[in-house]
ZAMARGU-4260 file (C-alpha; in steps of 0.2 Angstrom, whole numbers, plus 5000, padded with zeros to 4 digits):
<rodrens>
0) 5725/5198/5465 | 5742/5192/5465 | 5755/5199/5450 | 5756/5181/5441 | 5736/5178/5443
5) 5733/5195/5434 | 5745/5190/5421 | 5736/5173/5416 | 5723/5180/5417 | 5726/5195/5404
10) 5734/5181/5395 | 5718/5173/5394 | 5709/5189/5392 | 5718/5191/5374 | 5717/5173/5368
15) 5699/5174/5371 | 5699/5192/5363 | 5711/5183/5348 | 5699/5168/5346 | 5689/5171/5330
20) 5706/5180/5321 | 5718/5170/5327 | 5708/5154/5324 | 5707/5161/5306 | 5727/5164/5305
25) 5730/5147/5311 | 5718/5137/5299 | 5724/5150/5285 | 5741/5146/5288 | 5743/5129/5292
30) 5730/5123/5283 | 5738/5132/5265 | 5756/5125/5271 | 5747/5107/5272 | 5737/5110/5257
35) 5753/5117/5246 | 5765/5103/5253 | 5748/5087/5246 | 5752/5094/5229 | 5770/5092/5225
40) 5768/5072/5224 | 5759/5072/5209 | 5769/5087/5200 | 5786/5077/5197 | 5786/5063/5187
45) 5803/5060/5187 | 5820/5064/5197 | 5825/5073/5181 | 5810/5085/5181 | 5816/5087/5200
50) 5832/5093/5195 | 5827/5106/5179 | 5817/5113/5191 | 5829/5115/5204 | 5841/5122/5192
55) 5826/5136/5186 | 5823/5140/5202 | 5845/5142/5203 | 5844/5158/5193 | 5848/5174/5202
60) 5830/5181/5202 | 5823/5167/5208 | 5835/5165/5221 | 5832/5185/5225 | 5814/5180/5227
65) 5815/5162/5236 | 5833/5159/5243 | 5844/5149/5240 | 5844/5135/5232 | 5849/5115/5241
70) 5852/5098/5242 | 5856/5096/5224 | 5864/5080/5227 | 5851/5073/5235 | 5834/5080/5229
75) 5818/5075/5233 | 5801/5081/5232 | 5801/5088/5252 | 5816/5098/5247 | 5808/5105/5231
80) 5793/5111/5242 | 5802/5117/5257 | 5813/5130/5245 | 5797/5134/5236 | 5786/5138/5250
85) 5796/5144/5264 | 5798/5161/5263 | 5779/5165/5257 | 5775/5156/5274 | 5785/5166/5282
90) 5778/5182/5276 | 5762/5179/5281 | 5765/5174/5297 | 5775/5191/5300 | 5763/5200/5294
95) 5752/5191/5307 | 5764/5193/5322 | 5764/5213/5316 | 5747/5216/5316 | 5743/5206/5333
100) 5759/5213/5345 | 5754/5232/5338 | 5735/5228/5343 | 5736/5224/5361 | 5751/5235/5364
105) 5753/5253/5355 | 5733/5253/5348 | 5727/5247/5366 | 5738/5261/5373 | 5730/5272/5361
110) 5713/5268/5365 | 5713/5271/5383 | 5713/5253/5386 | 5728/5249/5396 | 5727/5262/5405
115) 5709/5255/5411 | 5719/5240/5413 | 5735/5247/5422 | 5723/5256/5436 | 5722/5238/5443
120) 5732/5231/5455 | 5744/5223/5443 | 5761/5222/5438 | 5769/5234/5426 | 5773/5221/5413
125) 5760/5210/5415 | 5751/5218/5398 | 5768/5216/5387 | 5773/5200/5394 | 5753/5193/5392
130) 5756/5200/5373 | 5770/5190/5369 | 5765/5173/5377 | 5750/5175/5367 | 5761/5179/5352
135) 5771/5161/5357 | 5755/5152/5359 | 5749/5155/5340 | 5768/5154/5333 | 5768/5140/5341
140) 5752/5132/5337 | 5754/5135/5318 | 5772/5129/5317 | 5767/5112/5327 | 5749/5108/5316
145) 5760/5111/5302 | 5775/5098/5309 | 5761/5087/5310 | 5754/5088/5294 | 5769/5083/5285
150) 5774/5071/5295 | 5756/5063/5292 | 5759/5067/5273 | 5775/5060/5273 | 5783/5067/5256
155) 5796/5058/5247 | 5811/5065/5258 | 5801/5067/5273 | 5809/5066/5291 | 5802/5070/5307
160) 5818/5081/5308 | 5813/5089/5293 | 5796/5093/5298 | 5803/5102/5312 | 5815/5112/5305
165) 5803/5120/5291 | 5789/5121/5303 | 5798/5129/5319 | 5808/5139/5305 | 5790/5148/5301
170) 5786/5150/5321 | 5803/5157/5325 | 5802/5171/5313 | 5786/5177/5316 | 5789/5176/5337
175) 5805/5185/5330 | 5793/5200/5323 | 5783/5200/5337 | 5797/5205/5347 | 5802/5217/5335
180) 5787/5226/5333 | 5785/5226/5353 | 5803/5236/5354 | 5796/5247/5341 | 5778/5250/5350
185) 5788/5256/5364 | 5801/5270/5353 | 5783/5277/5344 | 5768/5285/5349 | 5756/5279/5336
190) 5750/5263/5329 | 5750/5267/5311 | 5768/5272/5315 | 5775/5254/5323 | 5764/5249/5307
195) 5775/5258/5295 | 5791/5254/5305 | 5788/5236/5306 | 5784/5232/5288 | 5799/5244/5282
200) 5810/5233/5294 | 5804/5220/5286 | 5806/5224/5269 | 5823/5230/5272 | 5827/5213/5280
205) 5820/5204/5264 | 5831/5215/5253 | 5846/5212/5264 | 5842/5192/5260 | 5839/5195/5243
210) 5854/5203/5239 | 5866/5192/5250 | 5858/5175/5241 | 5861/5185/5225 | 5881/5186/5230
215) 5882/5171/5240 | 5888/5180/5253 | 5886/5181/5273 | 5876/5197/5272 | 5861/5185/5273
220) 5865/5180/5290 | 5862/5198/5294 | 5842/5195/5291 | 5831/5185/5300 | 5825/5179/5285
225) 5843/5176/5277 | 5844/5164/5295 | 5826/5154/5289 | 5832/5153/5272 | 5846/5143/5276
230) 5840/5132/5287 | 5838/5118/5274 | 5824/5108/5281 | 5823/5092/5275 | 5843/5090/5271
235) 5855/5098/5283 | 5840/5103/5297 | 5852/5120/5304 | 5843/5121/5319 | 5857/5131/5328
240) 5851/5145/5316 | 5833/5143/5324 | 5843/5144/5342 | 5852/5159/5334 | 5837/5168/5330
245) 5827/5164/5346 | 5842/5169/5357 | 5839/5187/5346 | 5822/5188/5349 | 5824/5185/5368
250) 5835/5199/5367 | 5823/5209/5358 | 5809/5207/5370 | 5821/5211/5387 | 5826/5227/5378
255) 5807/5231/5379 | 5805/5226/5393 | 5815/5238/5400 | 5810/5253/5389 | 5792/5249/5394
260) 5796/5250/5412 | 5804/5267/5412 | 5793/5276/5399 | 5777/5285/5403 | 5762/5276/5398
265) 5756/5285/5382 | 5772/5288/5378 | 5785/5283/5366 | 5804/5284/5370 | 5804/5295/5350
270) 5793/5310/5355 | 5778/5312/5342 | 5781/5326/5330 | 5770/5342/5333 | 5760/5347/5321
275) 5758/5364/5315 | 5745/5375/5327 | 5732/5376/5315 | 5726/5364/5303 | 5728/5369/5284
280) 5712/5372/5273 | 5713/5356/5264 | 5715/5346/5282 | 5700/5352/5287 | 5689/5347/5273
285) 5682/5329/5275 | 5695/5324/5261 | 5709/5329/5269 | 5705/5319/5284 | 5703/5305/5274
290) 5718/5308/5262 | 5729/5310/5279 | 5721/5295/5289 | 5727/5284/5272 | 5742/5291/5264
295) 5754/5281/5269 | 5744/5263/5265 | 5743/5272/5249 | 5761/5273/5245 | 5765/5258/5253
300) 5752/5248/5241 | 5760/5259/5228 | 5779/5254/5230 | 5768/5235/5233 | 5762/5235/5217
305) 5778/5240/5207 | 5789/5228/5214 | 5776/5211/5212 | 5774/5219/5195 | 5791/5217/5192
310) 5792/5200/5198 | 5780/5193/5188 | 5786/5201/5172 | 5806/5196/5174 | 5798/5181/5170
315) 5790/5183/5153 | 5810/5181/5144 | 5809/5162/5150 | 5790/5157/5151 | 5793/5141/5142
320) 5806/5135/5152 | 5800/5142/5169 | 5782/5133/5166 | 5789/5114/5160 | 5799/5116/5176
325) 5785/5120/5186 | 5768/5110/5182 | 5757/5118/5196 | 5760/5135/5187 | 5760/5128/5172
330) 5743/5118/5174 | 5734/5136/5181 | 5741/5146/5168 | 5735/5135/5154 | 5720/5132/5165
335) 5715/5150/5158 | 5718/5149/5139 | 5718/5132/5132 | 5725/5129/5116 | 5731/5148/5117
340) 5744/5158/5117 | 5757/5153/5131 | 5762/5171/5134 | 5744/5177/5132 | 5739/5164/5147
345) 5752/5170/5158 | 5746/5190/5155 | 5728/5184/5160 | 5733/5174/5173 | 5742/5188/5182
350) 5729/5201/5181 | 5717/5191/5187 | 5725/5188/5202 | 5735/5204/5204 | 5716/5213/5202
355) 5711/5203/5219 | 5725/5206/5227 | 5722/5224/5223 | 5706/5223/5231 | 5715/5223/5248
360) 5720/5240/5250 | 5704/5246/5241 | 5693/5237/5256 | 5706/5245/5269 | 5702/5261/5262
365) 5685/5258/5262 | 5684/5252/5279 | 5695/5265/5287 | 5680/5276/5291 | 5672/5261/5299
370) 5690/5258/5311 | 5690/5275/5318 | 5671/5274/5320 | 5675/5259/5332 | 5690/5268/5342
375) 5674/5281/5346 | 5685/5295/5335 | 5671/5298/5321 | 5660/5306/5333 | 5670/5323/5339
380) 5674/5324/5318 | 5650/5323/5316 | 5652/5334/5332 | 5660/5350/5322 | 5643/5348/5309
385) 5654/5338/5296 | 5643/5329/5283 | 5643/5309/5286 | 5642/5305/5266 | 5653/5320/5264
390) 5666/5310/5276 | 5660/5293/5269 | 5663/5299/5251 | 5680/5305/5254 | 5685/5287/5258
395) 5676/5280/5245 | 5688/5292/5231 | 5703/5287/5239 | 5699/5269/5239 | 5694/5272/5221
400) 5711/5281/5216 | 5721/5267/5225 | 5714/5254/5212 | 5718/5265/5198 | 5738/5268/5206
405) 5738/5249/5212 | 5732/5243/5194 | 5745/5255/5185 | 5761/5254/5194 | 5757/5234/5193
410) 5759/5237/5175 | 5772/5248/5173 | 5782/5235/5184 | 5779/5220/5171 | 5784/5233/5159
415) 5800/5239/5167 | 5806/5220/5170 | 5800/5213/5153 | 5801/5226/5140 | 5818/5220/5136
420) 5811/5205/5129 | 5801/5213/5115 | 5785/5203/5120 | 5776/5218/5129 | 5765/5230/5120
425) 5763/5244/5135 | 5746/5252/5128 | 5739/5231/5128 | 5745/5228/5146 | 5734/5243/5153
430) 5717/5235/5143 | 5721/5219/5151 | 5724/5228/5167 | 5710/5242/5168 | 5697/5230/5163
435) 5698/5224/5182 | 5692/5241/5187 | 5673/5239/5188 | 5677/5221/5197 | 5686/5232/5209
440) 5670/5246/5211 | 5660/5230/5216 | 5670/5226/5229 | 5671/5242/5236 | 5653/5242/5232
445) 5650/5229/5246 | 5660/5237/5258 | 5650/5251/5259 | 5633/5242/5257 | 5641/5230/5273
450) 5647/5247/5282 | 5631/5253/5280 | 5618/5241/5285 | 5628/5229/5294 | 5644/5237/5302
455) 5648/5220/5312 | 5646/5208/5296 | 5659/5220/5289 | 5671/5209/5286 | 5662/5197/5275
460) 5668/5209/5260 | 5686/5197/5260 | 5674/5184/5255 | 5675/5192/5236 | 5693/5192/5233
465) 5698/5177/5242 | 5686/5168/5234 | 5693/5174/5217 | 5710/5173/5223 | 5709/5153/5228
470) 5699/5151/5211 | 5712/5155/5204 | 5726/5147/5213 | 5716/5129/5215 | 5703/5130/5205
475) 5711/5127/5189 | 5721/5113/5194 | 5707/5103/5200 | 5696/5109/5184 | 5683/5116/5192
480) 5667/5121/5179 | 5666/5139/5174 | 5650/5142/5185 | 5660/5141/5201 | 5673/5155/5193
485) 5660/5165/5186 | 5650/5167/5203 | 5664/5182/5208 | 5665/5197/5200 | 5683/5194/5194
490) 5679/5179/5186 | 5667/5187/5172 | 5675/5202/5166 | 5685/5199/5151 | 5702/5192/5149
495) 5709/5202/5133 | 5724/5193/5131 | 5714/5180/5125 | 5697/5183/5121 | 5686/5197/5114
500) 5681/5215/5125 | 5664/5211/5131 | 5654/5227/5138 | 5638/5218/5148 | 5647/5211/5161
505) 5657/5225/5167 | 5642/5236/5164 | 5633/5226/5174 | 5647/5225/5185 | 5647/5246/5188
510) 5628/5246/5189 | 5627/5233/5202 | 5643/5242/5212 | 5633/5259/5211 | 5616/5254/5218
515) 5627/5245/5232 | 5635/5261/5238 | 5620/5270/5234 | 5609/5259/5247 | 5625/5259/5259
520) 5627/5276/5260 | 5608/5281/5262 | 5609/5266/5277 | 5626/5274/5284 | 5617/5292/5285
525) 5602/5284/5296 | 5612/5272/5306 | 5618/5274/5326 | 5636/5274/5326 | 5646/5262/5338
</rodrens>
C-alpha cells in the first residue's frame, strides 16, 4: 500500500471512528448557532432598544466576558447576535478540537494503538496528518452549515460576507486548537497532561483577550481569541485576521510535524516526571487511585466554578438595566418567578442552571472507572485482589465531594462579585444552592445504575442535564407547561428564592438516587468487564 492510500484511508478510518460524536458536535453546534441567531428577530422592537443594549453590553465586564463592542453607527440585529454569541461558539468548538486532536494522537499512543498502526507499511506522519484533516473536515463542516443558515435566515443586517466572516471565524479557531493541542501531544507523555495543557492555554488566551478588550489595547491581538473577537462579522468582515490566524496554525502544525518525526513513539520531547519507587499508603488504597486519576478535573471544575460564579453575580448591581436590554434573558428569568421578586428570579434562574452544569464533572467522575475499564487498565488494579465496589465506591465519593466544592465555590463567586451591592445574604445563597444536591445524587445515581447494567448505553446519563439545561434555556421562552420541566430532577426541587422549602421531592429525589446506585453497584460486581 502506497504512503498517500494509507493515509486516506486512516483518514477515513477516523471519520468513520468520529461518526456518532462528531455528528453530535456538528448538529450541537450548528444547530444552537442557527437556533440562537432565529431568536434575535423578535427580541428588538426598535433601533433604540438596539442601541441600550449595545451600550449595556459596552461596560468593562461585559466586554471582559464578550469582546468588544461594534458597529455603533450602523447597528443592526446581525451585529447585536454576532457580538453576543461569538465567543460562546468559540469555546465550544475548542473544547471540541481539544478533545478529538488528544484522542487520535497522545491517547491512541497511549493505548498501544498507533503503534499497531505504525507496524504497517506507512508513512510516519500519515497518523498526525490523517488527525488534522479530520480536525479540518469538521471545522469546516460546522463553520459552512452555519454560513448557510444565516444566510437562509437572512437577519436584518445579514450579508453573505457576513455569514462568512462569523462562521469561518468559529472554524478557524478551533482548526487553530487542533493545532495547538497536536504541538502539545507531542512535548507530553500523557493524555490527561495535553488535556490540562490545552485548557490552560486556552484560559490564559481568554484572559489575555479579556484584559486587552478591557484596556482597548493591542494585547488582544496576542490571543487567538483577541484575533476572532475583532473580526466584526457582519460590519467590517476582517478576514485578513482569519488569514492571520490560519497562517499561525499552519505554523503550528509543521512544528509538530517535525517534532513527531524525530521523537520516539511513546515519547514526549518533556520527559514524564518519575514517580517515587514505592507507592504511598494512601495511593495504594482504592481511594487514592481514584483521588489520583481525578484530582486535577477536580481543581479545574473548582477554579470553573468560582470564576462563572463571579460572572453571574457582577451582574446583580444592574439587574434592571441589564434585563430591559436584554429580552431573551429577561423573558427566562421572569419565566421562573412571575410577578416575583426581580432579583429573586435571577438567584433561581442561576442555580438551576449552574446545578446542571455542575452535573458535568460529577458524571465524569462517575464515569472515570468505566474509561480505564475500556483502555483494559481496571483489570491489573482486580488482578492485586482489590474490591470492585470498594474501587467503584471511591469514585462515587469523589464525584459526590465535586458537587459539594462545584456548588460552594459557585456561591462564594456570586458572593465575591455581588456582596458590594448589599443585595446578598451569604447564608441564603448556600439554601438556594445546596437544595440542588439530591438532584445531583440522581444524576450520579444513573451513572452508576448505567455503568452497571449497561456499560455501552452509558452515555445516556447527559440526557438529565441537557435536558434540564435546555429547559431552561428555551423552555421558558416558548412557555412550555410545568409537566415538561418537571419530568428532570432539577425541575422539581425547590427554588427558595421564590417559594417555600418542600422536603418530598428531594427525599424522593435521594431515595430514588440510592436504590439506583444500589442496583448498579450489585450489577457492576457480577458483570464481565470490557
Amino acid at each position: 500500500m502506497s504512503s498517500l492510500a494509507a493515509f486516506w484511508q486512516y483518514t477515513r478510518f477516523i471519520l468513520v471512528r468520529e461518526r456518532i460524536v462528531g455528528l453530535i458536535w456538528i448538529v450541537a453546534l450548528a444547530g444552537s448557532a442557527i437556533l440562537f441567531a432565529a431568536m434575535y428577530p423578535g427580541l428588538f422592537s426598535s433601533d433604540a432598544e438596539m442601541q441600550a443594549m449595545a451600550q449595556t453590553m459596552n461596560t468593562p465586564a461585559m466586554v471582559a466576558l464578550m469582546g468588544p463592542v461594534y458597529g455603533l453607527d450602523t447597528l443592526n440585529t446581525a451585529i447585536i447576535m454576532a457580538q453576543e454569541c461569538l465567543i460562546w461558539f468559540a469555546i465550544a468548538i475548542i473544547i471540541m478540537n481539544i478533545f478529538f486532536v488528544n484522542r487520535y494522537t497522545r491517547a491512541d499512543e497511549e493505548l498501544g494503538r498507533l503503534e499497531m498502526f505504525r507496524a504497517l507499511p506507512v508513512g510516519r506522519l500519515t497518523g498526525v496528518a490523517a488527525t488534522m484533516i479530520g480536525a479540518l473536515v469538521l471545522n469546516l463542516v460546522i463553520a459552512l452549515i452555519t454560513v448557510c443558515g444565516l444566510i437562509a435566515l437572512n437577519l436584518p443586517g445579514t450579508t453573505v460576507a457576513g455569514a462568512f466572516a462569523y462562521g469561518l471565524a468559529i472554524g478557524a479557531i478551533g482548526f487553530f486548537f487542533a493545532a495547538l493541542t497536536l504541538l502539545i501531544a507531542q512535548l507530553l507523555s500523557s493524555s490527561r497532561g495535553v488535556l490540562g495543557v490545552s485548557f490552560a492555554l486556552f484560559g490564559l488566551f481568554y484572559v489575555i483577550r479579556a484584559w486587552g478588550d478591557m484596556q482597548n489595547s493591542d494585547l488582544s491581538y496576542a490571543s487567538p481569541l483577541g484575533l476572532i473577537s475583532r473580526v466584526f462579522a457582519f460590519y467590517e468582515n476582517n478576514f485578513w485576521l482569519l488569514a492571520i490566524l490560519l497562517g499561525a496554525t499552519l505554523v503550528i502544525t509543521a512544528v509538530a510535524f517535525v517534532v513527531y518525526v524525530k521523537r520516539d513513539l511513546g515519547e514526549g520531547v518533556i520527559p514524564a516526571r518519575p514517580g517515587r519507587k514505592h507507592a504511598s499508603r494512601f495511593l495504594q488504597s482504592p481511594f487514592g487511585l481514584a483521588w489520583r486519576l481525578t484530582r486535577n478535573t477536580v481543581f479545574a471544575w473548582a477554579v470553573a466554578a468560582f470564576v462563572m460564579g463571579a460572572v453571574y453575580g457582577s451582574v446583580v448591581g444592574q439587574l434592571d438595566s441589564f434585563l430591559n436590554q436584554n429580552e431573551m434573558i429577561k423573558q427566562i428569568v421572569e419565566g421562573f418567578g412571575e410577578n416575583k421578586s426581580l432579583l429573586g428570579s435571577y438567584i433561581a434562574m442561576l442555580f438551576s442552571i449552574l446545578a446542571a452544569v455542575g452535573a458535568i464533572p460529577v458524571v465524569n467522575a462517575a464515569m472515570r472507572i468505566y474509561a480505564e475499564e475500556k483502555r483494559g487498565r481496571i483489570e491489573q488494579v482486580y488482578a492485586a485482589a482489590v474490591p470492585r465496589l470498594s474501587l467503584f465506591a471511591s469514585f462515587m465519593v469523589i464525584a459526590l465531594v465535586q458537587s459539594l466544592i462545584f456548588l460552594t465555590l459557585t456561591v462564594l463567586g456570586i458572593y465575591a462579585a455581588g456582596e458590594s451591592t448589599g443585595q446578598l445574604v451569604l447564608a441564603d445563597l448556600f439554601k438556594d444552592a445546596f437544595v440542588y444536591l439530591p438532584a445531583l445524587f440522581l444524576t450520579l445515581g444513573v451513572a452508576v445504575l448505567l455503568i452497571g447494567l449497561a456499560p455501552r448505553l452509558s452515555l445516556l446519563v447527559w440526557v438529565v442535564p441537557v435536558y434540564s439545561f435546555l429547559y431552561d434555556y428555551f423552555g421558558r421562552l416558548f412557555n412550555l407547561p410545568d409537566w415538561v420541566r418537571n419530568t428532570s430532577p432539577f425541575g422539581v426541587v425547590p427554588q427558595l428564592s421564590l417559594e417555600d422549602f418542600t422536603v418530598v421531592p428531594l427525599v424522593v429525589l435521594t431515595a430514588v438516587g440510592i436504590v439506583f446506585c444500589a442496583v448498579g453497584l450489585a450489577a457492576y460486581r457480577r458483570r464481565d468487564l470490557r
